[in-house]
Backbone bond lengths (Angstrom), bond angles and torsions (degrees), N, CA, C in turn:
res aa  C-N    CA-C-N  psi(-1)  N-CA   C-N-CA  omega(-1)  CA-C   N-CA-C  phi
1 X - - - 1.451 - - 1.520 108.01 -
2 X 1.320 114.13 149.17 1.572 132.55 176.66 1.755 116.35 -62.59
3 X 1.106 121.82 89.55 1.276 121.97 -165.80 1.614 107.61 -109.59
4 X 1.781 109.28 -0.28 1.575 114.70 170.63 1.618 123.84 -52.97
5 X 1.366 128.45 127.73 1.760 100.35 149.04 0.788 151.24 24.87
6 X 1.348 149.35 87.15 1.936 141.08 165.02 0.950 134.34 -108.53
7 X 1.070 142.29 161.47 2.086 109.55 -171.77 1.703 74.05 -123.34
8 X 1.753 102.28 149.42 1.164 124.63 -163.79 1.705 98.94 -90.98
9 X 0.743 129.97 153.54 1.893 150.47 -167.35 1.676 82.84 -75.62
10 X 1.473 99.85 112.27 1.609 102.89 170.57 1.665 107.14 -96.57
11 X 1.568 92.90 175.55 1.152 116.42 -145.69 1.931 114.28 -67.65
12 X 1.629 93.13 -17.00 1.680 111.22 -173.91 2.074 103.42 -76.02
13 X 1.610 102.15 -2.37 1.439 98.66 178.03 0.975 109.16 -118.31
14 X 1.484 129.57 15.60 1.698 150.43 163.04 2.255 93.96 -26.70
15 X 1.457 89.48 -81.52 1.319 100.39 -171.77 1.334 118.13 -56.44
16 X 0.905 136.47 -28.47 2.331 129.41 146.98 1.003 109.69 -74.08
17 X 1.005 139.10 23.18 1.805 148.05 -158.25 2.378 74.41 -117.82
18 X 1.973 102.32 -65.69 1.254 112.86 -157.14 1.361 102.31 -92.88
19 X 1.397 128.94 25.01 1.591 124.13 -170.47 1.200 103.60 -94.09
20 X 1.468 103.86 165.24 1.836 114.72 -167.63 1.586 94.20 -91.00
21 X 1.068 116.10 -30.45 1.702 113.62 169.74 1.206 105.84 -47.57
22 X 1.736 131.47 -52.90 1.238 122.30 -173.19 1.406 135.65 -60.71
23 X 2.049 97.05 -33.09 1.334 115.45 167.37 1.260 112.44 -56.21
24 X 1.267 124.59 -26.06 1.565 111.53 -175.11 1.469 116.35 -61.33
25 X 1.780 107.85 -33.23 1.529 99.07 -178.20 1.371 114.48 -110.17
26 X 1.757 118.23 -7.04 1.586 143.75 156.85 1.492 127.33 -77.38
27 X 1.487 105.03 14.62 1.639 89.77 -168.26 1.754 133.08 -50.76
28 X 1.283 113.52 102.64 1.780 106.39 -170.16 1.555 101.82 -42.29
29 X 0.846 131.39 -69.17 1.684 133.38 -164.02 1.102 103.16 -46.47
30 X 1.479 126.16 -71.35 1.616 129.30 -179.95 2.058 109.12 -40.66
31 X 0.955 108.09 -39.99 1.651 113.59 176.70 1.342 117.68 -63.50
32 X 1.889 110.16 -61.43 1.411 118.62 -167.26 1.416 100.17 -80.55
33 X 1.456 114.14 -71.70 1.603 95.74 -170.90 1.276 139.96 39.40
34 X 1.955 101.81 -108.94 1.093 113.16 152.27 1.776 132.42 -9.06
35 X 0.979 96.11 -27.16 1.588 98.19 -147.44 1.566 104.25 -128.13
36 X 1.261 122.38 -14.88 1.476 124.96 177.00 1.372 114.76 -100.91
37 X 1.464 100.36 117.16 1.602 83.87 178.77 1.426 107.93 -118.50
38 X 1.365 119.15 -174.20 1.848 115.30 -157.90 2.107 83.97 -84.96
39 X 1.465 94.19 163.88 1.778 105.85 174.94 1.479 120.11 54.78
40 X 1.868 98.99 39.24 1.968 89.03 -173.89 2.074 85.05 -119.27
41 X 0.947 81.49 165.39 1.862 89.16 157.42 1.259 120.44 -119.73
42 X 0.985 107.20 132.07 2.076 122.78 -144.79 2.162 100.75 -112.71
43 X 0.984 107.22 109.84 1.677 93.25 159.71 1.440 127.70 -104.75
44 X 1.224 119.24 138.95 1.666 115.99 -174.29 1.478 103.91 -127.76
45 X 1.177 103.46 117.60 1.436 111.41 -140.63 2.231 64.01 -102.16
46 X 1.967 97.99 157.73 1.429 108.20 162.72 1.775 98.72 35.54
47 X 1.245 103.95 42.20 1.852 113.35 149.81 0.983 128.46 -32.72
48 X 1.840 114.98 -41.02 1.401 101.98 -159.05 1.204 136.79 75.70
49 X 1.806 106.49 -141.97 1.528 106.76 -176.91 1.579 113.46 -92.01
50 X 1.580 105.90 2.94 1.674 105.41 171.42 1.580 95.63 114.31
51 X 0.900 157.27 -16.99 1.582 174.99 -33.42 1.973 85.10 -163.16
52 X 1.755 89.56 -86.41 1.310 91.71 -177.96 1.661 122.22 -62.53
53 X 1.594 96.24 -50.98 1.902 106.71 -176.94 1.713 101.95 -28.39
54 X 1.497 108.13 -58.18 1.523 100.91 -161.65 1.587 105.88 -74.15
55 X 1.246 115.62 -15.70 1.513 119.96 -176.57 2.134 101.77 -59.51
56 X 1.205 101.73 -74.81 1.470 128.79 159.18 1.575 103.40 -18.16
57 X 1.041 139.43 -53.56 1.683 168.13 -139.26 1.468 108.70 -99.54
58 X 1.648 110.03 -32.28 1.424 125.60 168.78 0.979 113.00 -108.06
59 X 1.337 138.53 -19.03 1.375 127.12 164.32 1.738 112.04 -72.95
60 X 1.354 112.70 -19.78 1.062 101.56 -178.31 1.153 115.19 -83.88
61 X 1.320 139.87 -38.34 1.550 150.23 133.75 1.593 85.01 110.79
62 X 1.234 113.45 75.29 1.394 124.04 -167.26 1.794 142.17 23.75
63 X 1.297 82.41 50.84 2.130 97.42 -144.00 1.972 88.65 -105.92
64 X 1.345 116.66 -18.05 1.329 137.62 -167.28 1.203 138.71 -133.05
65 X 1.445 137.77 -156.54 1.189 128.43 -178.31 1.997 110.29 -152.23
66 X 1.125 127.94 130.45 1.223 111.21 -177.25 1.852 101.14 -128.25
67 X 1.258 96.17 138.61 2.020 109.54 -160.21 1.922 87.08 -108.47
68 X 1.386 99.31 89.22 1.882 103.78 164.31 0.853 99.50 -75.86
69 X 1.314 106.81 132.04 1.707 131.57 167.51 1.568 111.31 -101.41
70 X 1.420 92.35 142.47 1.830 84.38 179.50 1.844 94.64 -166.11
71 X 1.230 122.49 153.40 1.413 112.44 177.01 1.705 101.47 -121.36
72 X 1.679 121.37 10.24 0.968 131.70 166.40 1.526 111.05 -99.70
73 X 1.716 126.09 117.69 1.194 137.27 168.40 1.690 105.65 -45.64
74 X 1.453 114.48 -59.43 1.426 124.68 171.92 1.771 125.78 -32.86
75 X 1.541 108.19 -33.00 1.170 124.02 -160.09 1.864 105.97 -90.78
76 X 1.500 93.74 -41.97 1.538 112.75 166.68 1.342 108.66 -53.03
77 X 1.544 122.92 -56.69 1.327 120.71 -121.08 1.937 85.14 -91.79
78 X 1.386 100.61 -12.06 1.927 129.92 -171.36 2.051 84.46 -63.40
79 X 1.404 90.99 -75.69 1.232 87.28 -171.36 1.865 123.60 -66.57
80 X 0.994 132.74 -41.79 1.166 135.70 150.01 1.869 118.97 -20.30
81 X 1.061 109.85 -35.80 1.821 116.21 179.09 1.328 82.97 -98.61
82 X 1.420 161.17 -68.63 1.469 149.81 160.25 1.537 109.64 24.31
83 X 1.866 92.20 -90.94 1.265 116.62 -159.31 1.784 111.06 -91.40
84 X 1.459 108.53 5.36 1.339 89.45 -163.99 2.006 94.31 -85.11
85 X 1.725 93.90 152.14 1.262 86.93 -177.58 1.854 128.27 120.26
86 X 1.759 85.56 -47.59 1.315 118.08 -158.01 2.129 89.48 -100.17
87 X 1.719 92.47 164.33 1.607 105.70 -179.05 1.622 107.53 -58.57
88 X 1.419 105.64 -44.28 1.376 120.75 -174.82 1.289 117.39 -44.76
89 X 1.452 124.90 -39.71 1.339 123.36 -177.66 1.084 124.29 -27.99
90 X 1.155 109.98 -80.87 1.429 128.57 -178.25 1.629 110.25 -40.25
91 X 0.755 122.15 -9.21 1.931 139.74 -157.48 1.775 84.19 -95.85
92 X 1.455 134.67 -55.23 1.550 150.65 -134.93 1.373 99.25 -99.99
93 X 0.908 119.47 116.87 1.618 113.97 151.65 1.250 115.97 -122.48
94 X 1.736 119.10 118.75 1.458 124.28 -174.96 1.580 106.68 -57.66
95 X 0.800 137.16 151.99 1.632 149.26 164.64 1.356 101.18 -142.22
96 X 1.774 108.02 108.94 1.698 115.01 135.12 1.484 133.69 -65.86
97 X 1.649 103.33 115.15 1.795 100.39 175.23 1.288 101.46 -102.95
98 X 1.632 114.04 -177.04 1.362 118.17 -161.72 1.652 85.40 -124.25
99 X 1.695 98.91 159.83 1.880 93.25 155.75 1.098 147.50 -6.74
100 X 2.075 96.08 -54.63 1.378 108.71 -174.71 1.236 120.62 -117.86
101 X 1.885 107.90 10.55 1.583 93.59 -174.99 1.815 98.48 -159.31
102 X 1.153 108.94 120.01 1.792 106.85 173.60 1.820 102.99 -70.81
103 X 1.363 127.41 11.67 1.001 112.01 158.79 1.804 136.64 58.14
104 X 1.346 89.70 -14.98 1.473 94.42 -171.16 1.618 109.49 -90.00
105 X 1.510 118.14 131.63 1.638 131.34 -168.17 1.725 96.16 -90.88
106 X 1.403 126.84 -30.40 1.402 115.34 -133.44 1.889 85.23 -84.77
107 X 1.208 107.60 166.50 1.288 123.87 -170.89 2.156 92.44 -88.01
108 X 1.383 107.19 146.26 1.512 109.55 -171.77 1.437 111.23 -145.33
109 X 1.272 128.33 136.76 1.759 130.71 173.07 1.037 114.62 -80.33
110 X 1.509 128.35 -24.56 1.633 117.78 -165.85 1.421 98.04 -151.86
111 X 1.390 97.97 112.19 1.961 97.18 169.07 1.780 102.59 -111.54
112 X 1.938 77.96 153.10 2.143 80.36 -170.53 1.906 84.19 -118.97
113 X 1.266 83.48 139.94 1.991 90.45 171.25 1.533 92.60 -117.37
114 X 1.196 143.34 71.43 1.711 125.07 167.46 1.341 111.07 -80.36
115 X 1.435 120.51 125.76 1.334 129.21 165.92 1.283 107.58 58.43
116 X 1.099 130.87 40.86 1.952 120.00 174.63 1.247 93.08 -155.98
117 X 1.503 170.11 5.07 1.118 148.37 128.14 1.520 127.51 -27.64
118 X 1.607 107.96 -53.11 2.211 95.29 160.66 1.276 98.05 -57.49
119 X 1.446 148.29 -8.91 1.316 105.88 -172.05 1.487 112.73 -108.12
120 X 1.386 117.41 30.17 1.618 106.64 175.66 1.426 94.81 -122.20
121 X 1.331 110.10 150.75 0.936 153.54 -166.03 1.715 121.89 -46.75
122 X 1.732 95.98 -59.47 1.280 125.75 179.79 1.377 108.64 -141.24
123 X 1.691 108.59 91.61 1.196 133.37 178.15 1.578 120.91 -45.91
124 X 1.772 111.72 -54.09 1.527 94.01 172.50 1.128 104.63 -117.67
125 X 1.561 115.69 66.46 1.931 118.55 132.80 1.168 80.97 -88.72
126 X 1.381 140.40 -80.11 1.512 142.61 -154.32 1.293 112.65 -34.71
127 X 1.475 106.64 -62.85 1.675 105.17 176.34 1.738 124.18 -60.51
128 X 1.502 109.42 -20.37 1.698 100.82 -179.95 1.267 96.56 -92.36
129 X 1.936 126.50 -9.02 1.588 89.61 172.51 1.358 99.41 -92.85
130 X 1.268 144.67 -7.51 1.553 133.46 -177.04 1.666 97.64 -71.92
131 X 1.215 119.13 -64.58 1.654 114.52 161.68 1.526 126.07 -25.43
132 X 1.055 124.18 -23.03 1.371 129.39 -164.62 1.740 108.56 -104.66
133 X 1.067 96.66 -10.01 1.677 117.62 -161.86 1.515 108.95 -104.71
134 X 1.337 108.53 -42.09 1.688 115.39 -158.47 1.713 103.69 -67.98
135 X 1.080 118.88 141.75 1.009 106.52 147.77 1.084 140.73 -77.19
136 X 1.929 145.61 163.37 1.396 149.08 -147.38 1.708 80.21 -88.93
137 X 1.591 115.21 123.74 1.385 137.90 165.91 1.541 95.36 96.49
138 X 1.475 124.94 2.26 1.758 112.10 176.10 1.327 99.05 -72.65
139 X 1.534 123.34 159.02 1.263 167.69 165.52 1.701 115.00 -62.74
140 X 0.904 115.09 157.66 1.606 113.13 -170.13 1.794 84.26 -163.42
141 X 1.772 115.01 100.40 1.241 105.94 154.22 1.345 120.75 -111.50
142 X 1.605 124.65 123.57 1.237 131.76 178.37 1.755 109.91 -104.42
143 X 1.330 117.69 130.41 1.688 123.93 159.82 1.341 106.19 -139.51
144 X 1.393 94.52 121.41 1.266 108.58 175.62 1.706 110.24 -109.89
145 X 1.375 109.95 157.23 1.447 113.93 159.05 1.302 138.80 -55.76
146 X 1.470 126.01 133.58 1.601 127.74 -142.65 1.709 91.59 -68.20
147 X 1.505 116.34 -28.69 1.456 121.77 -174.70 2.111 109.90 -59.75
148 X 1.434 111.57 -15.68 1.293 109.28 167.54 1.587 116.58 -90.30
149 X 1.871 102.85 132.69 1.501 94.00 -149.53 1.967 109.35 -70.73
150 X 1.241 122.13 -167.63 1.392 121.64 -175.18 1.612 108.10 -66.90
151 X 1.362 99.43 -36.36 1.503 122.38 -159.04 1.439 103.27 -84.73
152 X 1.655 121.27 -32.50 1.082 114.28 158.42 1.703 137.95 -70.83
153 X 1.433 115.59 -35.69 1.419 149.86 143.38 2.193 105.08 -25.30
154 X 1.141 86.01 -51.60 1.383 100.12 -156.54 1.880 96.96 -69.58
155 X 1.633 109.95 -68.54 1.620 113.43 153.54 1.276 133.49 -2.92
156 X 1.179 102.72 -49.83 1.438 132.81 -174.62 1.636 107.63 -71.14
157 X 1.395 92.03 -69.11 1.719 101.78 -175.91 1.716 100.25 -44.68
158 X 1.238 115.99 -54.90 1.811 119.11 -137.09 1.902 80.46 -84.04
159 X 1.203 116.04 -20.29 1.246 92.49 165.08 1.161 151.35 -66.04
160 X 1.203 103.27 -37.78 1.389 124.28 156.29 1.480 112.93 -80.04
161 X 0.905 122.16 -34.88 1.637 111.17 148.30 1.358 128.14 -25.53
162 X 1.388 109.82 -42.69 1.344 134.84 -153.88 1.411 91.55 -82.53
163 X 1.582 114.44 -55.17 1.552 114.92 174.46 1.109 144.43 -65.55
164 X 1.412 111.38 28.31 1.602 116.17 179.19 2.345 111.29 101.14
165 X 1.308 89.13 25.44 1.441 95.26 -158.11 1.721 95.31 -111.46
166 X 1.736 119.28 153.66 1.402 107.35 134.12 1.470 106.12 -158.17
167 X 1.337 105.33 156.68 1.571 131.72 174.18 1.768 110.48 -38.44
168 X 1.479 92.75 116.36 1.269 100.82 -169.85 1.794 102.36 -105.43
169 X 1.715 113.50 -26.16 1.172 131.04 176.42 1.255 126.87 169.46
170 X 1.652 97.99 147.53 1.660 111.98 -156.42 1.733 81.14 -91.15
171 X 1.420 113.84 139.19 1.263 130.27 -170.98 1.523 100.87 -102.23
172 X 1.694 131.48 133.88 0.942 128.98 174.45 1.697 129.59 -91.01
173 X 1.213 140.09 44.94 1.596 145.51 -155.43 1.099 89.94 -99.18
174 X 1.425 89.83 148.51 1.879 115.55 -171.71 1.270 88.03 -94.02
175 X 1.506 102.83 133.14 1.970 133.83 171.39 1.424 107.03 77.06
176 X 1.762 121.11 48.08 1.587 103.66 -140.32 1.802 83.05 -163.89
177 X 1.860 94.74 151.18 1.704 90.33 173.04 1.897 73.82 -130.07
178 X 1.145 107.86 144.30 1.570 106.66 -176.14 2.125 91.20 -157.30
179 X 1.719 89.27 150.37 1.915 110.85 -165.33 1.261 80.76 -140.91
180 X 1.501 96.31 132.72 2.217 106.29 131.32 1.361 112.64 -100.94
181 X 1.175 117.46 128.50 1.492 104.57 173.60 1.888 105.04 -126.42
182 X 1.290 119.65 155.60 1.448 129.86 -156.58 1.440 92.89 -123.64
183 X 0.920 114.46 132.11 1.617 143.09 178.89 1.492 90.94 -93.76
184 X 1.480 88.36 131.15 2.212 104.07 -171.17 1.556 103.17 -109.98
């Protein structure tokens, strides 16, 4: 697995991060759906501008809890003016991670990796704490960018494979290599 350097998606691409152009080939609903169900606790690891978190946040229709991850203050503070106000709030809890650690203890059913897995650093710290977290039958959704190679994509999977995991479905997104995988 790829354990080199990445520089993380700064904050000046927040707004194509939240564009309706992007939804055309990102739609949150068309993705999660499937996969969210009411009363789970959801992590979205490298959130961003809130795109998915709040997506996640409405499917749950306040039945749950979703833990945005972000190691950018900027990215939080994006979603925070979002939801403040709104039913959803209460649904969101911002979480700052660091470089080396998403930090989060609480036990979770559904983790989302969209587009930010090439960009950390040290691939399985990330993956043994998402492993350590899930609960027995939680979800593991990863999409990565078509620019990460098969062979790298692939590393990834069998690793978590390796941890007690298996492929529940190869996800179809345009410009995109995307997995669910189910914790046994």
């Amino acid at each position: 697995m790829d354990n080199k350097k990445h520089l993380v998606c700064p904050m000046r691409v927040a707004g194509i991060l939240d564009s309706k152009f992007r939804r055309l080939f990102h739609n949150p609903n068309k993705i999660l759906k499937p996969y969210i169900k009411k009363n789970i606790k959801a992590l979205d690891i490298g959130c961003g501008p809130g795109v998915f978190s709040i997506e996640i946040a409405e499917l749950l229709e306040g039945t749950g809890k979703v833990i945005s991850v972000d190691m950018q203050d900027g990215m939080l503070e994006l979603i925070k003016r979002k939801i403040t106000g709104k039913s959803i709030e209460k649904s969101i809890i911002l979480h700052k991670c660091t470089p080396e650690s998403i930090n989060v203890k609480e036990n979770v059913d559904f983790v989302l990796m969209f587009y930010m897995l090439h960009e950390v650093p040290n691939k399985e710290n990330l993956l043994n704490e998402v492993v350590s977290i899930i609960n027995k039958n939680g979800l593991i959704m990863i999409v990565e960018p078509g620019l990460v190679s098969k062979k790298e994509f692939n590393g990834i999977i069998n690793f978590i494979k390796n941890n007690g995991f298996e492929e529940t479905n190869k996800l179809r997104i345009p410009l995109s290599r995307g997995i669910v995988l189910k914790k046994l």
